[in-house]
C-alpha positions as CSV (number, residue, x, y, z in Angstrom):
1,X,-45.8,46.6,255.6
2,X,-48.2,47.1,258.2
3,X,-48.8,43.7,260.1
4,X,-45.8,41.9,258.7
5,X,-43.3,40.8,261.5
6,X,-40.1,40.4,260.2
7,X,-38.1,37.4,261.2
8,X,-34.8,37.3,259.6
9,X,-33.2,39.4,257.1
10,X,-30.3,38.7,254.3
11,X,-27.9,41.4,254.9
12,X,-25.3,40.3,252.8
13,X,-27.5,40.0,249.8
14,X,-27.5,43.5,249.7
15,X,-23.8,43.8,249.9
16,X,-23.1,40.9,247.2
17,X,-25.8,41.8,244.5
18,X,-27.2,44.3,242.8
19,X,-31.5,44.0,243.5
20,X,-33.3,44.1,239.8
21,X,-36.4,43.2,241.1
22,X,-38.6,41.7,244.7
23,X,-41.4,39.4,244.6
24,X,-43.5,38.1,247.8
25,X,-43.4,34.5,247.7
26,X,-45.3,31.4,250.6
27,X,-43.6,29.0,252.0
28,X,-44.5,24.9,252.5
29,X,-43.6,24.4,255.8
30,X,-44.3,21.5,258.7
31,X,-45.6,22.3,261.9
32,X,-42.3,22.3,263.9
33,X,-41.0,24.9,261.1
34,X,-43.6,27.3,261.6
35,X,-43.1,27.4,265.7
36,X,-39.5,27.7,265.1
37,X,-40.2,30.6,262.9
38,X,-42.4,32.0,264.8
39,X,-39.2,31.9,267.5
40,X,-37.1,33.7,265.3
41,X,-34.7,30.7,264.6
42,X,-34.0,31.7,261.2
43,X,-30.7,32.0,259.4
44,X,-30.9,33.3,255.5
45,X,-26.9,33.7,255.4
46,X,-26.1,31.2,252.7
47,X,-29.7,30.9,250.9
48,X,-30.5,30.7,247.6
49,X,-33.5,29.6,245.2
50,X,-33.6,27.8,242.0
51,X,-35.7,25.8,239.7
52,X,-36.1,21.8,240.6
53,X,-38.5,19.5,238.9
54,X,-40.5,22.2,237.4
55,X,-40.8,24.3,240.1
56,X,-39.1,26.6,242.7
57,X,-37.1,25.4,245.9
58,X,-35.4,27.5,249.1
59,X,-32.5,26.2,249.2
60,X,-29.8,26.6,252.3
61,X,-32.0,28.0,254.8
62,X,-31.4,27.0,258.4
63,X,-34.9,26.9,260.5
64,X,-33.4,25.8,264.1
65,X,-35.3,22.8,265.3
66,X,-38.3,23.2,267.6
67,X,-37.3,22.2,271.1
68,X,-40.8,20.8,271.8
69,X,-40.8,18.9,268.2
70,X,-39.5,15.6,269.5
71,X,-39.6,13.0,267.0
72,X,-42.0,15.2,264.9
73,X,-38.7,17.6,264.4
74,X,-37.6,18.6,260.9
75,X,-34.2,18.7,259.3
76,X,-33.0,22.5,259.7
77,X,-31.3,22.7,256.3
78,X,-34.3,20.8,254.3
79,X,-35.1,22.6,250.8
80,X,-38.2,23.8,251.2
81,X,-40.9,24.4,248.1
82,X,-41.6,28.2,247.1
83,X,-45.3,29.3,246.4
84,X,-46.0,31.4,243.2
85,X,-48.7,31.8,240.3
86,X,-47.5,29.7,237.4
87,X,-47.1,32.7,235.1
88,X,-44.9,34.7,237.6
89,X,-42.9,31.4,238.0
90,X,-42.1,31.0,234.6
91,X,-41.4,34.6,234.3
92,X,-38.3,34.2,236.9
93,X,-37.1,31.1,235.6
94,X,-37.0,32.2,232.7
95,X,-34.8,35.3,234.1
96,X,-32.7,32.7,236.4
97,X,-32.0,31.3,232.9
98,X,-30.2,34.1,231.5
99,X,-26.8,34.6,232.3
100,X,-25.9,36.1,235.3
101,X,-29.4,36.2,237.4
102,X,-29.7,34.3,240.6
103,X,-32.7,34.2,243.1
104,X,-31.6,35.4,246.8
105,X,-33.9,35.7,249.8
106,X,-34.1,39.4,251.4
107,X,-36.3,38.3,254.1
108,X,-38.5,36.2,255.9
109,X,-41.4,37.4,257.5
110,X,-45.1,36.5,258.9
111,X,-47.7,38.2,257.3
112,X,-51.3,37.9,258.8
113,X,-49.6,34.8,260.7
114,X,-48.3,32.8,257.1
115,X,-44.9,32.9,257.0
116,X,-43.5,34.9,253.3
117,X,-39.7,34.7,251.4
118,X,-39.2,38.0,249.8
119,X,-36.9,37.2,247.5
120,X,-35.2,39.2,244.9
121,X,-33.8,38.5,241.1
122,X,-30.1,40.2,241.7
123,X,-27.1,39.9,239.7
124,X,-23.5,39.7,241.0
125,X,-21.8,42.6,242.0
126,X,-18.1,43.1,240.8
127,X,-15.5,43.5,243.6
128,X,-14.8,47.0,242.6
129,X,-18.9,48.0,242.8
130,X,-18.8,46.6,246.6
131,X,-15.9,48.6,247.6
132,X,-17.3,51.7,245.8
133,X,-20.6,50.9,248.2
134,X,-18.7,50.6,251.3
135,X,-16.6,54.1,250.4
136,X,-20.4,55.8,249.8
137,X,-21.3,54.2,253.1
138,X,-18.2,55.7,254.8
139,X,-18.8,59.0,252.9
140,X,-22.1,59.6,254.4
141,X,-21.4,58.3,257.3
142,X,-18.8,61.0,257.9
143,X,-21.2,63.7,256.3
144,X,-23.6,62.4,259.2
145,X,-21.5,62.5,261.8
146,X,-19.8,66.0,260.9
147,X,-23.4,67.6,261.1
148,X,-23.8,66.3,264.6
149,X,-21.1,67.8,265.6
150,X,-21.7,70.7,263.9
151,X,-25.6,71.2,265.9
152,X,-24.3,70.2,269.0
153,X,-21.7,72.7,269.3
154,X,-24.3,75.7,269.2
């Protein structure tokens, strides 16, 4: 990514859905956000987008307050309006219609100093796919730590 500074990342989304597809999206933001951001006081835990009023909203995403804000401070768990070209929008909406597809945030980041959502269009994963995950992740895992052994004994 170059000059992108990553600020928070959605690990659980990788562990609860199965990624079809990413897309860079903007942000509308108030000043106070944007410090805050810039602080790295940025949870994506719980986020999710969806479709409100014709277009697309962050919803769930707790942006600390500024300290500095005073009265000028936001609401931390405000939805917050996603930027995209209107053909891409409908695109996703019409995907987040279908059964099954959700929009989750993988990230937040600054790029050239505008703060992005990466978000991805992900469908559930069964219980049974996230343990088969988690027993992959211990296989190699083991595999790893087996060859270290392995070169460190010669």
């Amino acid at each position: 990514m170059g000059e992108d500074q990553v600020i928070a990342v959605n690990r659980k989304a990788f562990h609860d859905y199965l990624i079809q597809e990413r897309m860079e999206c903007g942000l509308v933001l108030t000043g106070t956000e944007i410090k805050s951001i810039r602080l790295g006081g940025v949870s994506l835990q719980q986020a999710y987008a969806g479709p409100d009023n014709g277009a697309l909203w962050l919803f769930d995403v707790h942006i600390a307050r500024y300290e500095a804000g005073g009265r000028y401070n936001h609401d931390p768990k405000r939805p917050r309006k996603l930027l995209l070209h209107k053909r891409e929008m409908n695109r996703v909406m019409g995907s987040v219609a279908r059964k099954g597809y959700t929009l989750v945030p993988l990230s937040l980041y600054l790029k050239h100093g505008l703060a992005k959502v990466e978000l991805g269009l992900a469908q559930s994963k069964k219980q049974y796919d996230k343990r088969k995950a988690l027993a992959e992740k211990d296989a190699r895992r083991e595999t790893e730590r087996a060859l270290k052994t392995k070169v460190g004994r010669r």
